[in-house]
N, C-alpha and C positions, 0 to 999 in steps of 0.2 A: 419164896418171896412173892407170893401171892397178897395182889391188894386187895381191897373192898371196894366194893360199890356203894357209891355214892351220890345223889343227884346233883347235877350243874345249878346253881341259881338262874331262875329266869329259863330253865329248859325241863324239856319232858326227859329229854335224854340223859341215861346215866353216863361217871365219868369216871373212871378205876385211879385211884388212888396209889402214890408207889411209883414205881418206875414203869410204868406206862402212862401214869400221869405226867413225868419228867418227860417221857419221849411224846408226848400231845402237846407241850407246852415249846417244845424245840422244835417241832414242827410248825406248830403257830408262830413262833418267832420269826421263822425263814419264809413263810408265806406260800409252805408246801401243802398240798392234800390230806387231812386226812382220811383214813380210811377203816373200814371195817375188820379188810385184811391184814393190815399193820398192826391194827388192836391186837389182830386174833397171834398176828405171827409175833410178837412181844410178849403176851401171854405164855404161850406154849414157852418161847425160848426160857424164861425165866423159871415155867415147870418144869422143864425137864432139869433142870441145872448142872452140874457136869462141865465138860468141855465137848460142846456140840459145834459138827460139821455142818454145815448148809444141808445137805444131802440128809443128813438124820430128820433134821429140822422140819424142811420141806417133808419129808415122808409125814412127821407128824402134824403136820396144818391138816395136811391135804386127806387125813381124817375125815375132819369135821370141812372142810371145805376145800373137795378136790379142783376145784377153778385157779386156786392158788398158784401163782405161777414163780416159778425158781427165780426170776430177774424180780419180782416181786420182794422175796425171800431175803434177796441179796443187798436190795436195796435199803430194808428194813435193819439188816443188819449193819449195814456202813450209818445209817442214822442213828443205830444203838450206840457204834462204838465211836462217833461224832460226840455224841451228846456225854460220854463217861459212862455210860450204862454196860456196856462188855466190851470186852479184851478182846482185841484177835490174836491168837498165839499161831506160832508155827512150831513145831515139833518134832520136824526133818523128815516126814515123811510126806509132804507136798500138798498138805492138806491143811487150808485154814480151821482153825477150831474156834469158837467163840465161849468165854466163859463171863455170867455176870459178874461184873465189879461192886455196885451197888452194896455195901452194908460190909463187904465181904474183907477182912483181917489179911494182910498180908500174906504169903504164901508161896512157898520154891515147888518143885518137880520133879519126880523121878519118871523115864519115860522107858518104857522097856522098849528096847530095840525089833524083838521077835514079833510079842502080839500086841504091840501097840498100846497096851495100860498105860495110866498115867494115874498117877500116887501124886495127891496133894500132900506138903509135909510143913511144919514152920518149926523151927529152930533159935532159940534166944542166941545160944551160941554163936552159929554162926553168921544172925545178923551182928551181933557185935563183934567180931573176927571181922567182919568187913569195914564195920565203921574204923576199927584201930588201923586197918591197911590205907583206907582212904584216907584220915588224918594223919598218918605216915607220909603220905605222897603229897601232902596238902590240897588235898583232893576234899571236894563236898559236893557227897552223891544226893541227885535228884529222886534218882529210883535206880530199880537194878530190878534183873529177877537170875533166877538160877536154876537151869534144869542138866538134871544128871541124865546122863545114856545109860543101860545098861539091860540087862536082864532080868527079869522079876523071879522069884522063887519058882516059880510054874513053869520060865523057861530055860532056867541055867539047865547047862548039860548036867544029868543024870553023876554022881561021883565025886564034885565038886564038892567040896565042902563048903558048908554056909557058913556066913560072915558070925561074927558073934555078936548079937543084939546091944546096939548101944544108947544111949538116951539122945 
């Protein structure tokens, strides 16, 4: 999800189009700062894509611009996920992850318990298994999400037989 450059009307300065441009524009709304570091930490976020930790994140600003500081990082990212631009997930392992939302189709989770993967998956089945439960219960869901615990093929114990592949 990388934008383009484009120039501002009435400015020298270029202006990234995309969801850096959504997070300049909600920033301008609130009458907050912009900055060169938020561009930069927006950017990266959006390249790496994934489900990234602050901690990863941070490592990769501070590439190109080691000044970059973690309260920085974090703040940028509560602005992301203020504005609709990423998710924060939790995982059960105590660690925020941020993934962007922006463009991105619906999506459940498998998280292996051992080395910490995480398997994006989407299922017509079983979003429609959940709409007939909800309309059962007269129930009308907003959102939902759904993640499985478990072990990934790399970490089941050794003997175990594997599941048999199903669509």
């Amino acid at each position: 999800m990388k934008g383009s450059s484009r120039p501002r009307e009435g400015s020298g300065s270029a202006q990234v189009s995309g969801p850096t441009a959504t997070l300049a524009a909600y920033i301008q709304e609130r009458g907050l700062k912009q900055s060169r570091q938020r561009e930069r930490i927006a950017q990266s976020f959006f390249a790496m894509g994934g489900h990234v930790t602050v901690e990863q994140l941070v490592a990769r600003v501070r590439r190109d611009d080691p000044r970059v500081s973690v309260a920085t990082v974090y703040r940028t990212m509560k602005l992301l996920a203020e504005c609709g631009l990423a998710v924060a997930r939790q995982f059960g392992d105590g660690q925020t992850r941020y993934e962007a939302s922006a463009g991105r189709d619906h999506h459940d989770h498998l998280i292996c318990t051992a080395c910490g993967e995480i398997i994006e998956f989407a299922n017509e089945r079983i979003e429609s298994l959940q709409e007939v439960v909800a309309r059962r219960h007269g129930f009308e869901v907003e959102s939902h999400r759904l993640e499985l615990y478990g072990r990934c093929a790399r970490c089941r114990p050794p003997g175990r037989a594997r599941p048999e592949a199903r669509p």
